[in-house]
NUFI-685966 format. One record per residue (C-alpha): residue in one letter; residue number from 1; x, y, z. Coordinates in Angstrom, 2 decimals. Layout:
// residues N
{node 'a', NUM, {X, Y, Z}} ...
This chain:
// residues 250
{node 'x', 1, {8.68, 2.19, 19.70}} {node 'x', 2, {8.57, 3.21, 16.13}} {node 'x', 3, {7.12, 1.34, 12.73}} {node 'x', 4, {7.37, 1.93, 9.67}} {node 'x', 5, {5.28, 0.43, 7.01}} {node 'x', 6, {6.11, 1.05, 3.09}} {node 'x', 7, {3.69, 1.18, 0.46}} {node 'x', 8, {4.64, -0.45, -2.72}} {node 'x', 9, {3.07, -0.56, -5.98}} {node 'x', 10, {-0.37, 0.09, -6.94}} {node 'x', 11, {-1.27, 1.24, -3.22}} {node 'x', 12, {-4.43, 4.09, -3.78}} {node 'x', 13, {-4.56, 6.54, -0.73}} {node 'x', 14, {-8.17, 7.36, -0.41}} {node 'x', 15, {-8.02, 10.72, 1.95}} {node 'x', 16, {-11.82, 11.79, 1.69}} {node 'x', 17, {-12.51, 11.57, 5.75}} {node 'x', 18, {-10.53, 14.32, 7.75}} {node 'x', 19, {-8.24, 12.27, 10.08}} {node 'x', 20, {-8.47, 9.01, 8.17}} {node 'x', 21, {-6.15, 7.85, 5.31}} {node 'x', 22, {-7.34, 4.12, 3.96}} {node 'x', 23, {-5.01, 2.95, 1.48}} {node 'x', 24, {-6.54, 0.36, -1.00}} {node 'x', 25, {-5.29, -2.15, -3.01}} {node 'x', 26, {-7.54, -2.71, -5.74}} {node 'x', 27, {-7.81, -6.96, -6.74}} {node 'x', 28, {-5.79, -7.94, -9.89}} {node 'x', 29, {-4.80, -11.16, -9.22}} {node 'x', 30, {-5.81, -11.92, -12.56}} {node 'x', 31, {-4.84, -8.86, -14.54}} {node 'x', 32, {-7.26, -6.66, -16.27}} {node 'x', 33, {-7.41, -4.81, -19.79}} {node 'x', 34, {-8.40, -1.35, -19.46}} {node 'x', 35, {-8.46, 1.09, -22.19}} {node 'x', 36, {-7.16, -1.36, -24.88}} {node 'x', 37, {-4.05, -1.90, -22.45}} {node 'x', 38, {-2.74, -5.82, -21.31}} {node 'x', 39, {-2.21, -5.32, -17.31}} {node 'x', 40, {-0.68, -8.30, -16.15}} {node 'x', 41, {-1.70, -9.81, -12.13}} {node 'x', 42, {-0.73, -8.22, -9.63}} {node 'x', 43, {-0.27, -9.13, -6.26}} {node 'x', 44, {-1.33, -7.91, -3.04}} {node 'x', 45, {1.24, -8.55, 0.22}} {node 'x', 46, {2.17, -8.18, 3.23}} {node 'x', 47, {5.81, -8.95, 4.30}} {node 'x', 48, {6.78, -9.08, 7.50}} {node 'x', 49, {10.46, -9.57, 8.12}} {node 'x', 50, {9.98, -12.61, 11.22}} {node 'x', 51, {13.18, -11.00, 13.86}} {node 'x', 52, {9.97, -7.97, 13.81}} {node 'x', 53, {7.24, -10.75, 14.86}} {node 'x', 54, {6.74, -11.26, 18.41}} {node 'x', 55, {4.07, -13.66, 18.21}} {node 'x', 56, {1.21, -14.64, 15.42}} {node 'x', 57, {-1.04, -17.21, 14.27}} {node 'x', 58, {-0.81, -20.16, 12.34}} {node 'x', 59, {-3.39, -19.42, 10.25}} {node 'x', 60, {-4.74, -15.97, 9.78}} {node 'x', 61, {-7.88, -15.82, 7.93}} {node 'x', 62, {-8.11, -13.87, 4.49}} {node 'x', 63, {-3.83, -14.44, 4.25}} {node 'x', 64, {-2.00, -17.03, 2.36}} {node 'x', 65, {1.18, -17.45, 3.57}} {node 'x', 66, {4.36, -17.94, 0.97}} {node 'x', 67, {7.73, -18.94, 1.49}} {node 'x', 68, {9.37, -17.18, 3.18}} {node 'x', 69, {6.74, -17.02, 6.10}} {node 'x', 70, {6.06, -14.10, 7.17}} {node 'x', 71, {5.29, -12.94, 3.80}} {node 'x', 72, {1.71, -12.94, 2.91}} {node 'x', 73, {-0.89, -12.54, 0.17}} {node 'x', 74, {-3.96, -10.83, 1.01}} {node 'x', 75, {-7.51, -11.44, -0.11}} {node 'x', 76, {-10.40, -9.08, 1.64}} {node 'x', 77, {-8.61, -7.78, 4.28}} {node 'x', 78, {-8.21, -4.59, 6.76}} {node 'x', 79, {-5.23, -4.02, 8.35}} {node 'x', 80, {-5.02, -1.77, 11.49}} {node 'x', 81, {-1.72, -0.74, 13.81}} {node 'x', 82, {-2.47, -0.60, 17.43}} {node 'x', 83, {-1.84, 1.76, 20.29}} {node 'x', 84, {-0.60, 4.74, 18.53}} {node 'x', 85, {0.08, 8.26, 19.68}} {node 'x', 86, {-0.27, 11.36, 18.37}} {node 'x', 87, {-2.80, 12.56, 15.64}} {node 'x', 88, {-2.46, 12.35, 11.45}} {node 'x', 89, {0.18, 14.05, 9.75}} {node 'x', 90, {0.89, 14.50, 6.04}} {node 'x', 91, {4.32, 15.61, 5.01}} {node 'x', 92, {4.55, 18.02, 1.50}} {node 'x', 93, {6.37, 14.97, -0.55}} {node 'x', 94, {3.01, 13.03, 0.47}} {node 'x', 95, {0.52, 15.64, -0.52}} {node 'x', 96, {2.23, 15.65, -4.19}} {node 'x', 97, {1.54, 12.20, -4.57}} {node 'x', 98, {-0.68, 11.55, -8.04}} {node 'x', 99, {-3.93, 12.50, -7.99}} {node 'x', 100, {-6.22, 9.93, -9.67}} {node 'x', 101, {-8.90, 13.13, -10.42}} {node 'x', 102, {-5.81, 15.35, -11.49}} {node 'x', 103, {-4.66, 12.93, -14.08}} {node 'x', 104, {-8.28, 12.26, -14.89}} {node 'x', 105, {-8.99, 15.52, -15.60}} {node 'x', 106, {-12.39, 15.15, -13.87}} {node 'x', 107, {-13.85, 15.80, -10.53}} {node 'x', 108, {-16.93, 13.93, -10.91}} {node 'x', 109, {-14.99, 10.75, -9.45}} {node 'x', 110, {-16.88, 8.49, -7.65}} {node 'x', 111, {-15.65, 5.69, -5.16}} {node 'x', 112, {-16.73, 2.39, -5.94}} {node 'x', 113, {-18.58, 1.13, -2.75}} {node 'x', 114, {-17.42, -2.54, -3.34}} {node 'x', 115, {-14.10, -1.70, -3.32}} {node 'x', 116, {-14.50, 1.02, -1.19}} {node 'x', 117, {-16.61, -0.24, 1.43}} {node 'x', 118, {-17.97, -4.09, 0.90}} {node 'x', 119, {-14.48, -6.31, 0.67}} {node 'x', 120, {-13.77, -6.44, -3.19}} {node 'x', 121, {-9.95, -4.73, -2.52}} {node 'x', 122, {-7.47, -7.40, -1.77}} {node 'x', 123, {-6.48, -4.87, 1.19}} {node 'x', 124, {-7.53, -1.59, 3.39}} {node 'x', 125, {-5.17, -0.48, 5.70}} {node 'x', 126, {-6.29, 1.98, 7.63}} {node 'x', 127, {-4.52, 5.22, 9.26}} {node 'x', 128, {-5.43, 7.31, 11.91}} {node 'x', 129, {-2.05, 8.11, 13.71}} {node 'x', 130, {1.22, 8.62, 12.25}} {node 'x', 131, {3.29, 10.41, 9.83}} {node 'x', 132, {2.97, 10.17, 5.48}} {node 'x', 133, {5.47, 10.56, 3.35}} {node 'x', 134, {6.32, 9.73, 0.06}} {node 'x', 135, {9.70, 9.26, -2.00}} {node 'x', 136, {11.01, 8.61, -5.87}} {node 'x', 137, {13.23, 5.66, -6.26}} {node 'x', 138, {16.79, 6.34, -7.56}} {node 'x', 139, {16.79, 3.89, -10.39}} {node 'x', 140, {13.15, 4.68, -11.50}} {node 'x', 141, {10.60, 6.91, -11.68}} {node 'x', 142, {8.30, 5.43, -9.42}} {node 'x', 143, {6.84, 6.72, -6.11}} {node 'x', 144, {6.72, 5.03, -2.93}} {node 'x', 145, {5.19, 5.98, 0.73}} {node 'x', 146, {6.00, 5.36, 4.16}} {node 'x', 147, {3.91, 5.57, 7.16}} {node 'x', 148, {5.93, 5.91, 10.72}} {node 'x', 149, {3.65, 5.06, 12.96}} {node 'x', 150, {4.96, 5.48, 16.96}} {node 'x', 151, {3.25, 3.47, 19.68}} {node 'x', 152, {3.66, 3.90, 23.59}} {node 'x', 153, {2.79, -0.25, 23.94}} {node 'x', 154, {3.79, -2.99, 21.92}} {node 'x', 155, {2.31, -2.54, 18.78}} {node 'x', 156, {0.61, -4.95, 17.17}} {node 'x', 157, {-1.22, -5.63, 13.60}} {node 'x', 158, {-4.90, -6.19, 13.46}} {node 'x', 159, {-6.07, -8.17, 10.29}} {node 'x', 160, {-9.65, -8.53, 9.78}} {node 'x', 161, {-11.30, -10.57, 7.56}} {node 'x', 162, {-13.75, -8.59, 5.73}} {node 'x', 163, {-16.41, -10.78, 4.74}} {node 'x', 164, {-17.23, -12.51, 8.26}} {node 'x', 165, {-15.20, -9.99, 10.81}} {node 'x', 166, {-12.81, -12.74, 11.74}} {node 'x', 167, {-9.65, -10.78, 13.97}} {node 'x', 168, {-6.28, -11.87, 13.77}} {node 'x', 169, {-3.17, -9.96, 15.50}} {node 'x', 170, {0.28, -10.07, 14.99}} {node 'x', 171, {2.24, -8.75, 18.20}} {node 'x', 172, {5.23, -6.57, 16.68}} {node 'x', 173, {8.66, -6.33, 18.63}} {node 'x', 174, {12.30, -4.84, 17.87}} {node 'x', 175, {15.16, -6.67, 16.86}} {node 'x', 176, {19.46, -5.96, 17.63}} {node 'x', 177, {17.60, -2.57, 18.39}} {node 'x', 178, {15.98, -2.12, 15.23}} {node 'x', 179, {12.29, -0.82, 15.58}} {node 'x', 180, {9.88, -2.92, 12.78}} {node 'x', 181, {9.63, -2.44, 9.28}} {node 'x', 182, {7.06, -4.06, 7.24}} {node 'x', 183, {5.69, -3.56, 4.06}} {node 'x', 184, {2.40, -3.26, 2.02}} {node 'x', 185, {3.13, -4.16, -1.96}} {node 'x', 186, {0.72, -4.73, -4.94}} {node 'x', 187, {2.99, -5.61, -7.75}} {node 'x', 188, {2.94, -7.37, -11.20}} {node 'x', 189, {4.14, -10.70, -12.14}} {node 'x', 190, {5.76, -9.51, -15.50}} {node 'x', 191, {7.60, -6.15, -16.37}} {node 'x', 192, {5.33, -3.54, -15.43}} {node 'x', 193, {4.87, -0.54, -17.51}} {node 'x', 194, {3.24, 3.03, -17.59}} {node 'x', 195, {-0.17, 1.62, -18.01}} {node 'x', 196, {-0.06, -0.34, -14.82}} {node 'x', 197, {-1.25, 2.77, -13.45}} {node 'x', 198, {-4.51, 2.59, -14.79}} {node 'x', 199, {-5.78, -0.23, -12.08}} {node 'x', 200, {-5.54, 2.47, -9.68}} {node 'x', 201, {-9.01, 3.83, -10.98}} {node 'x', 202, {-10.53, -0.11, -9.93}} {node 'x', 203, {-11.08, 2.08, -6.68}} {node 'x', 204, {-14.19, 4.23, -8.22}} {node 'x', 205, {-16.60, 3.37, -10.88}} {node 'x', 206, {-14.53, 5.46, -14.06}} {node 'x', 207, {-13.58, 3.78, -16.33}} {node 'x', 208, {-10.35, 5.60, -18.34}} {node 'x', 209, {-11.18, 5.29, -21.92}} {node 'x', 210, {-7.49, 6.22, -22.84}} {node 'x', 211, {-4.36, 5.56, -21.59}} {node 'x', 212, {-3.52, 7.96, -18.70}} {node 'x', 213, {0.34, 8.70, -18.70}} {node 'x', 214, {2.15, 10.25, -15.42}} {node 'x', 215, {4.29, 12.52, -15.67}} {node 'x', 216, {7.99, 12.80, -12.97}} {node 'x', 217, {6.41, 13.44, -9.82}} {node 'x', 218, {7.63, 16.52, -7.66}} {node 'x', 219, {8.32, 14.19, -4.60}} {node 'x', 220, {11.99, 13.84, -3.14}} {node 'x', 221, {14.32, 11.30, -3.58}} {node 'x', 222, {14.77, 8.39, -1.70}} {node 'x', 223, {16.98, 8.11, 1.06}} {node 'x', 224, {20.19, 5.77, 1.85}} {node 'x', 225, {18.32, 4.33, 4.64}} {node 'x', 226, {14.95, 3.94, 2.92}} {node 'x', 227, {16.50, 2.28, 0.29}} {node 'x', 228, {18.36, -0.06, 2.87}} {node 'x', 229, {15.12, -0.79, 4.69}} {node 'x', 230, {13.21, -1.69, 1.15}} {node 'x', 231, {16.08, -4.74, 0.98}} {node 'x', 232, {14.42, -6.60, 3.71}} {node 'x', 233, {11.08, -7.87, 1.46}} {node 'x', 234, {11.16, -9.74, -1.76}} {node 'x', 235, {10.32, -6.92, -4.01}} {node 'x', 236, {12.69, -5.20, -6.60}} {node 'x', 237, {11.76, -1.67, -6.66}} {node 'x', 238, {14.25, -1.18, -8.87}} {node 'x', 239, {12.49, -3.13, -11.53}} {node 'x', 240, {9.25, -0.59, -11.08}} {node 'x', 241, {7.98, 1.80, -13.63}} {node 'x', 242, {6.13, 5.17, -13.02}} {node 'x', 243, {3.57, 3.19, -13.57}} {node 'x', 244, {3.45, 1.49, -10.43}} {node 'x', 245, {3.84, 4.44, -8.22}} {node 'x', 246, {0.99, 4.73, -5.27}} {node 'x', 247, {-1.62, 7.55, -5.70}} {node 'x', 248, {-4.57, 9.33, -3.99}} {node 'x', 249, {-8.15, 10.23, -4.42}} {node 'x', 250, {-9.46, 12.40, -5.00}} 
């Protein structure tokens, strides 16, 4: 069986452990002003489409369900797939995602261990196994990625609550022979814009003193059936500035 998980928003692929991709999302539930620039909240979730969910909890520490269910908002949480074969691989799309040190124009970047390490991002998920890719959105600029993960069992999504260790797992299935698609978002509750992009750096302890503009990114277009798949959650890409494209560190 196959899943794919998409990454939506400001999603920060940390890639500084060979063999390990954790991809952040930084906590601005309540918005932030960086570099003289309103960000409005964002907000981390999870969205599971429920034909994908075999079986889960009622309650699942460290996520508030909204309505629909199966839709999620996380709060100090580390999401792992189960039972998946092969090693890491990064497709060229994926390795010209944004570079937070790039656009810096630094390398003296340093992760934040809070964020990082101690609970203070709304979300790790972490990858070991699987495929990364990345794609532009037709009716923005914005980036996306993907992760197709294939399992040889019934895969299944660990959450763990970060502050106490408390497990949770949702048992994934197909559906009208449809392998599961879920996604990962952390998205703004107004009109987002190119400064959005800035709360990517909440992942280390810079602090931009100016606004730091992307420019197009060199990553291929999205297609027909990515597009198709992105219907299924409660998120308008289409409404997404550069902005709120994922990046990397370093």
């Amino acid at each position: 069986m196959q899943v794919t998980v998409y990454f939506v928003g400001i999603c920060t692929h940390v890639n500084e452990v060979p063999g390990l991709t954790r991809v952040l999302l930084v906590n601005a539930g309540f918005g932030m002003n960086v570099a003289g620039h309103a960000i409005p909240p964002h907000t981390a979730a999870l969205h599971v489409p429920k034909q994908f969910v075999a079986s889960a909890p009622p309650t699942i520490g460290g996520l508030t369900p909204t309505s629909p269910f199966f839709t999620w908002t996380m709060g100090g949480v580390q999401l792992d797939l189960s039972h998946g074969t092969g090693g890491a691989l990064k497709t060229t799309d994926y390795t010209a995602l944004p570079s937070l040190t790039q656009i810096a124009g630094t390398s003296a970047l340093t992760l934040d261990q809070r964020v990082t390490r101690d609970g203070a991002a709304a979300c790790e998920f972490r990858i070991t196994h699987g495929e990364m890719d990345a794609f532009q959105l037709r009716t923005s600029a914005a980036v996306l990625s993907k992760l197709t993960f294939v399992t040889d069992a019934p895969p299944q999504l660990i959450i763990t609550r970060i502050w106490d260790g408390r497990i949770a797992t949702i048992t994934l299935r197909s559906a009208d022979g449809v392998d599961p698609v879920l996604s990962v978002s952390n998205t703004g509750s107004e009109p987002d814009t190119v400064a959005d992009f800035l709360l990517h750096y909440g992942v280390t302890t810079f602090t931009p003193a100016t606004l730091l503009t992307l420019t197009p990114s060199l990553v291929r277009a999205a297609r027909d059936t990515e597009l198709a798949e992105l219907e299924m959650f409660s998120i308008d890409p289409g409404g997404l500035t550069i902005g709120c494209s994922n990046s990397t560190f370093p």
